[in-house]
Each structure stands twice: as C-alpha cells, then as structure tokens.
matplotlib code that plots the C-alpha trace (Angstrom):
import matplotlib.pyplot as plt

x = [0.0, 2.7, 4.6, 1.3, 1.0, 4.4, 4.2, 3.6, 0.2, -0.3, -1.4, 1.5, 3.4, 2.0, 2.2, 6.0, 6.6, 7.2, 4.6, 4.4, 4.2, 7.4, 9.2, 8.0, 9.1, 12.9, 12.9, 12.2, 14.2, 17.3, 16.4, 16.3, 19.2, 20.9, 19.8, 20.7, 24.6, 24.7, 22.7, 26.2, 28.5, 27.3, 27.4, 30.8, 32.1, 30.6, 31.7, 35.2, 34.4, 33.6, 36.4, 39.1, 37.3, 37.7, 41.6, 42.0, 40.6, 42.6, 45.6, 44.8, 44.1, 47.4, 49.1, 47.8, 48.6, 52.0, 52.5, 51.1, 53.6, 56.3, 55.5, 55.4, 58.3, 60.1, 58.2, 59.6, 63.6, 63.2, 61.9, 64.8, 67.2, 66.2, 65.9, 69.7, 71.1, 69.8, 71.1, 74.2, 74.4, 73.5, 76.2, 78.7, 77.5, 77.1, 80.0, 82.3, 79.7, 81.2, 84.6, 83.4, 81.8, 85.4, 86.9, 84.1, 85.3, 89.5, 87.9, 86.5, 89.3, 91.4, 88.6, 88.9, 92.6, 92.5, 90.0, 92.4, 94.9, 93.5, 91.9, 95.8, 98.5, 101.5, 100.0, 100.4, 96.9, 97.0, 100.0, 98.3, 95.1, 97.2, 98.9, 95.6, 93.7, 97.1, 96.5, 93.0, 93.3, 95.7, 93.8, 90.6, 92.8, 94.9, 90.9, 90.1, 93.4, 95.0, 98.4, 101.7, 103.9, 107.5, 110.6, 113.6, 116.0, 114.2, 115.3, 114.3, 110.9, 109.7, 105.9, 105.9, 108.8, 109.1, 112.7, 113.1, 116.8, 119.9, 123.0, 126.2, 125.3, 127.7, 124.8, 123.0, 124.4, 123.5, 119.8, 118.2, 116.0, 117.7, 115.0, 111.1, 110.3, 106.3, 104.8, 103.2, 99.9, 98.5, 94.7, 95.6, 97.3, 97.3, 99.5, 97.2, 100.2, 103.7, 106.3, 108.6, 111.8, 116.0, 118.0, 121.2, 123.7, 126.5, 129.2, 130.9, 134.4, 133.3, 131.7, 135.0]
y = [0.0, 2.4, 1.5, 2.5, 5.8, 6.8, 6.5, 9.8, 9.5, 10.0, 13.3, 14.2, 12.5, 15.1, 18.4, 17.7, 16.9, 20.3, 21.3, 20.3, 23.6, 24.9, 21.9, 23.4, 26.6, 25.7, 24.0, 26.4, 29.2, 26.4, 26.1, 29.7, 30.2, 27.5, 29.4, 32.8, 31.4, 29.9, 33.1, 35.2, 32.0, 32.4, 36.4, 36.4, 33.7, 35.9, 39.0, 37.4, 35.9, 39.6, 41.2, 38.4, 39.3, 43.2, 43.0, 40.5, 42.7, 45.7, 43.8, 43.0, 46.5, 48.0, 45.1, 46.4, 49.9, 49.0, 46.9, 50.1, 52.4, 50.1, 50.0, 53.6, 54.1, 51.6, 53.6, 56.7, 55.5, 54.1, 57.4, 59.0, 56.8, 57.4, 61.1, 61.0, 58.9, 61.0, 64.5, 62.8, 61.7, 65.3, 66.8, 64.8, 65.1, 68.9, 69.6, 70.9, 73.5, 76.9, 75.5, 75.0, 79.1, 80.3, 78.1, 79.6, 82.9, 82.4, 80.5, 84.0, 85.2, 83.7, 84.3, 87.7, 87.3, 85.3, 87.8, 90.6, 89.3, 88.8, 92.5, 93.2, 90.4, 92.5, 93.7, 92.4, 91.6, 88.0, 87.6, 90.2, 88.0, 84.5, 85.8, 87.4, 83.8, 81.8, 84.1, 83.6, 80.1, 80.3, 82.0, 80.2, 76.8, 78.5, 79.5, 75.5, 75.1, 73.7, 74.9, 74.4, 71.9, 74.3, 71.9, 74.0, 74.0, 71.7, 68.2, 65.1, 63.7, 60.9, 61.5, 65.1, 65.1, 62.3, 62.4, 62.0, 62.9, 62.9, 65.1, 67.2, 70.5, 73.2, 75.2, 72.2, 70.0, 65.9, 65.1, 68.9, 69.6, 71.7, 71.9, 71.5, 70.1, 70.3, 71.4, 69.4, 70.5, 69.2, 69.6, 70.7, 68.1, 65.1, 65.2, 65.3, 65.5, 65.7, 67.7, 66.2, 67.0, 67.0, 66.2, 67.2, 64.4, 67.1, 69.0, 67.5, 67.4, 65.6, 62.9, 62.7]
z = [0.0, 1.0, -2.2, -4.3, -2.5, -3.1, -7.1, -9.5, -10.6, -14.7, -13.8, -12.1, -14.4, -17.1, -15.0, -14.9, -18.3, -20.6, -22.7, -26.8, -27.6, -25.5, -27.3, -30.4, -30.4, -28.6, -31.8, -33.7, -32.3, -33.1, -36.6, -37.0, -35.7, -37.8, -40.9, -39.8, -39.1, -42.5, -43.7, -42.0, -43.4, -47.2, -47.3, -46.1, -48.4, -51.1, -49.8, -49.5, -53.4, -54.7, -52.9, -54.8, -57.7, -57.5, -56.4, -59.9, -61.9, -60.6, -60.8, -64.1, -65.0, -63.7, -65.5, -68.8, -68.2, -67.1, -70.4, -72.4, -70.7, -71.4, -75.2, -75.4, -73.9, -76.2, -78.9, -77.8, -77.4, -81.4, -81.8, -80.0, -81.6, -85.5, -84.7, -83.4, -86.0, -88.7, -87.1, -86.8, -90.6, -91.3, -89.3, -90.5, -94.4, -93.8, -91.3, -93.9, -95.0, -93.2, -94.8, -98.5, -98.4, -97.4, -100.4, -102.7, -102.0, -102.6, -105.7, -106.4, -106.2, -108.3, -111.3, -110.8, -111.0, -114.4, -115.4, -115.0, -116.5, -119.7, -119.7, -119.1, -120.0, -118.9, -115.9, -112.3, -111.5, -111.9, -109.2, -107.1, -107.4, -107.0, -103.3, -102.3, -102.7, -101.2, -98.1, -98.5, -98.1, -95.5, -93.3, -94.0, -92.6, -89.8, -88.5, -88.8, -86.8, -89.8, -89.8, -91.8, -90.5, -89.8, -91.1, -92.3, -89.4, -87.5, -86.4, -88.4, -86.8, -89.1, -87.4, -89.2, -91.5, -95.1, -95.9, -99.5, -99.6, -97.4, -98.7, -97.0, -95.9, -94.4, -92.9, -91.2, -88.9, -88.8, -89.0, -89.5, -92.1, -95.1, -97.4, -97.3, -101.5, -100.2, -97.1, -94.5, -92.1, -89.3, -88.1, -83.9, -83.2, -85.8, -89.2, -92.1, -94.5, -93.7, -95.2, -98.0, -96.5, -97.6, -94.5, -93.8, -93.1, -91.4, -93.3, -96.3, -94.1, -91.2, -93.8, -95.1]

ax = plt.figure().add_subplot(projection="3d")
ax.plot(x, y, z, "-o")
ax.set_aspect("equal")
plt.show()
C-alpha cells in the first residue's frame, strides 16, 4: 500500500513533463538560428568571393597599363634613336659647309685674278690675285686650326717630317731639315700630311 501511495500519478506524471508547444518553439528558435549562421556564413564567403574578384581585376588593370607604358616608352627610345642617328648623318655630311663658303670665296678670287689678266697680259693683276687667294686660303685653314707643318732647321721627326733625300750640308748639322720640297699641315694636333723634306747628313768634311 505504501509502495502505491508513493508513485507519480499520470497526472502528475503530465504536470512535470514540458509542454508540446514549449518543445515546439525551442525548436524552432534552433532552426532559426541554424539558418541565420549559414545566412552570416554564405554572405561572407561571397563577400570574400567579390572582394578576390575586385583586387583580380585591378591587378589586371594595372598590368595592362604597365605593359602600355612600357610599349610607349620603347616607342619613344626608337623614336629617340632614329631622330639621333639622322642628325648625326647630317652633321657629318654637312659639317664641312662653313669651310666649302670660305673656299668659294679664294675660288673667287682667283677668277677675278684670271679675269684681270687677260683684260691686261702685262699687268700684275693675276699675281696680285694669285697671293691674295694663297692668303685667302691660309687664313681660311689657320681658322680651322690647320696649320703648316715648320721643317727648315728643325730636327728630323719621321711623325711630321718624309725624308726624301739625305745630302752634306755646311749650314745644317746631322739630322736637321735643309730643305722642305712640299709642305706638311696638321689639323691641332694630328699630321694630315707631312712635309717632304732634304735632310742634312753634317758637313761635307766631317763625312769625309
């Protein structure tokens, strides 16, 4: 009897247990918020997706405008290059042009002095006319630095000086220069022609 009385009656039994519709909604509220974490999960993948995207495409976009900057610049150097090559052919084709208007003028010259001298055959315009040009064109080559190579009296220096004959002289001692046959120039400081030259081999005594 005692073991009867102390046992939950049904009713008791039910009172304790929680209600359906409690059950219900705890459920409910779970599945919510189930869907509202895979709701946050999906917008930030794609967020994260976009974002990838968008750095891509700017990557992409500097790419190109660093591969157009680098063909213009290549463009430009040919440019720079053809443009430097060329003034440097003309320079060199037309570098002798101040030079050639100095010539033109001796050349002048010497027409006028042929000129004269068949107006007047006895008279001394055409040697006149023939030193004024030869001092024409001296000057016109001293002002290029072009200058006359000075032998006579000078010892024998194969750079500047072609000996073309060796003879006794009493005025020159061994190895001086007696006699310049064609003179020599230099352009500042290189030999463009050197000066045909007689050298002196010493008195005729002392060859003896």
């Amino acid at each position: 009897m005692n073991e009867e009385s102390n046992s939950p009656t049904p009713e008791e039994i039910d009172a304790q247990a929680p209600a359906a519709d409690d059950a219900g909604t705890i459920e409910a509220a779970s599945a919510e918020d189930l869907q509202s974490l895979d709701d946050t999960l999906a917008a930030e993948a794609s967020s994260e997706s976009k974002s990838d995207e968008v750095t891509i495409e700017s990557l992409q976009a500097k790419l190109a405008d660093a591969e157009k900057r680098v063909l213009m610049a290549h463009a430009d150097l040919d440019n720079f290059r053809r443009r430097t090559r060329r003034d440097q052919q003309d320079t060199l084709k037309y570098a002798s042009l101040p030079l050639m208007g100095q010539i033109l003028d001796a050349l002048d010259n010497f027409d006028r002095a042929i000129e004269a001298h068949e107006q007047d055959p006895g008279g001394a315009g055409l040697l006149d006319g023939v030193k004024m040009v030869a001092q024409q064109i001296s000057a016109t080559l001293a002002e290029k630095g072009c200058k006359k190579i000075e032998a006579v009296g000078q010892p024998f220096d194969p750079n500047k000086h072609q000996a073309i004959q060796m003879q006794p002289s009493d005025e020159f001692e061994a190895n001086i220069v007696m006699m310049d046959m064609r003179p020599g120039f230099e352009l500042h400081d290189r030999v463009i022609r050197p000066s045909q030259v007689f050298v002196s081999t010493g008195p005729a005594k002392d060859k003896e």
